[in-house]
Each structure stands twice: as C-alpha cells, then as structure tokens.
Residue, then its C-alpha position, 0 to 999 in steps of 0.5 A: x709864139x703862134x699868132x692864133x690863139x684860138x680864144x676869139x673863135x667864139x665871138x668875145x676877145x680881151x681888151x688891154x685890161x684883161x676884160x672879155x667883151x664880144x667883137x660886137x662891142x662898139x669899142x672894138x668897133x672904135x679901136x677896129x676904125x682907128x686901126x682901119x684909118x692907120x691902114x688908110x694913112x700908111x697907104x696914103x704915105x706910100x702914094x704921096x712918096x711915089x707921087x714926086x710931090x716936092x713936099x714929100x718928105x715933110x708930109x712923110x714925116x708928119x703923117x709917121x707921127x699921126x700914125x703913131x697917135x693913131x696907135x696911142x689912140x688904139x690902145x686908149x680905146x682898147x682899155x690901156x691907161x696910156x695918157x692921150x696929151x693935148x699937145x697932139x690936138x696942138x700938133x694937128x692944128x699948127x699943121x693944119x694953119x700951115x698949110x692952110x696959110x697956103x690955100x685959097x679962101x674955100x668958096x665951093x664944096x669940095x669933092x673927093x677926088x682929082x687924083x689918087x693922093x688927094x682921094x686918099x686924103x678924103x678916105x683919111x677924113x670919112x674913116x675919121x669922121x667915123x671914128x669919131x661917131x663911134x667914140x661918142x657911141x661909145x662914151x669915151x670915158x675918162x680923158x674923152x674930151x681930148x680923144x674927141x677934140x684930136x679925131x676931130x682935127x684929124x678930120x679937119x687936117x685931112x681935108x686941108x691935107x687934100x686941098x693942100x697935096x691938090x694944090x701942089x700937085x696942080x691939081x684942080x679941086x672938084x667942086x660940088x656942082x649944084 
C-alpha cells in the first residue's frame, strides 16, 4: 500500500467519517496540534531518559500513556466516535498531586528554561494551551466538557512536570524578574 494518496493534492482531506473538509478547517488544525504536542511528548521522553534523572522510568511510563490519549484525543477530533473517559482527567490530576506533594509553594512566575527537559516540559504546556484555544474555536461537540477538562490538566501537568524534573535534576527555577 502506497502512503500517498493523492486525494489531499487539492487542499480538502476526510475526516474519520468519511466527510471531506478543506485542510484549512479549525478541526484539522485541532487534531494537527494534538498530533504536534505528541511529537513534543516522545521528544520530551527520549530527553528525560538520556538525562540520568532517578525518576525516569516512572516519567516514562506515564508520559507513553499521555501519548496514547493524545492519540484517542486525535482521533475524537478527527470525527471518530471513540468514547473519551473522565478517568483520563482523573489520571492527570493524581499525577499532578503527586509530584506537586514534592514541590515547593510557587512564590514566583516561573520562566521556560533551566535546561533542556524542563524547556521541553514548557514546549509540552504552550502547544496544549494551543490545543486547547482550537478545541473551543471549534465547538467540540458531543463529550466537549471532558475533552477540554483533559487538555487543560494536560496543561497544568506539564507545567508541574517542569517544576517537578527542574527539582530532581537540581536545577534552579527561572523566575520572571519584574
């Protein structure tokens, strides 16, 4: 089987329904996104697992599960009448207690950067706060609420991921210097 098919050579493509829709449509751009935040995610997981950080393993773990979210996501987006569960909102937000349970009070705003996993952490939160936007530009339909409630926390995860890797690597946060 040939991986072109020639039939998006015009600007329109299929969603999971069949339904032809031009590549400009705000739902491609959507699923595009949660396409481009798992990129982010599996370059985020090779870092973390060359970096030597003694939690790596665990990180690895969970981060393979967001990715296959990512992907149920994906295909929700696409039109697929997969089901999208509020256990996955769930699973986000114990992890985000966990590792927050870890963490100094935040007393600062905190800047991207200290070193490349915990950039990586705050690539991971922009592109889902982008994803996010898109989801409500586009009027999720049916299950919405849950959809949105997820990328949120996915948001709010990576930005705890960052803190969370920048503590265990001893890596000094980059506050916002007024």
């Amino acid at each position: 089987m040939k991986i072109y098919t020639k039939t998006g050579d015009k600007g329109m493509t299929s969603l999971a329904t069949g339904k032809r829709v031009s590549k400009a449509d705000v739902r491609l751009d959507a699923y595009g996104t949660a396409d481009e935040l798992n990129s982010f995610f599996g370059l985020l997981r090779n870092s973390l697992k060359n970096s030597g950080i003694n939690c790596a393993d665990k990180l690895d773990k969970d981060l393979c599960w967001v990715q296959n979210r990512l992907f149920d996501l994906g295909a929700v987006l696409a039109g697929s009448d997969m089901e999208f569960k509020a256990e996955n909102v769930c699973q986000l937000e114990g992890w985000i207690d966990e590792m927050d349970a870890e963490l100094q009070p935040l007393r600062a705003f905190v800047l991207p950067g200290g070193n490349e996993q915990v950039a990586l952490c705050h690539v991971c939160r922009t592109v889902a706060r982008r994803l996010e936007r898109l989801m409500v530009a586009m009027g999720c339909e049916g299950n919405a609420e849950v959809w949105l409630r997820f990328v949120n926390r996915m948001s709010d995860y990576c930005f705890v991921l960052a803190r969370f890797v920048g503590q265990k690597m001893e890596i000094e946060p980059l506050v916002w210097e007024k």
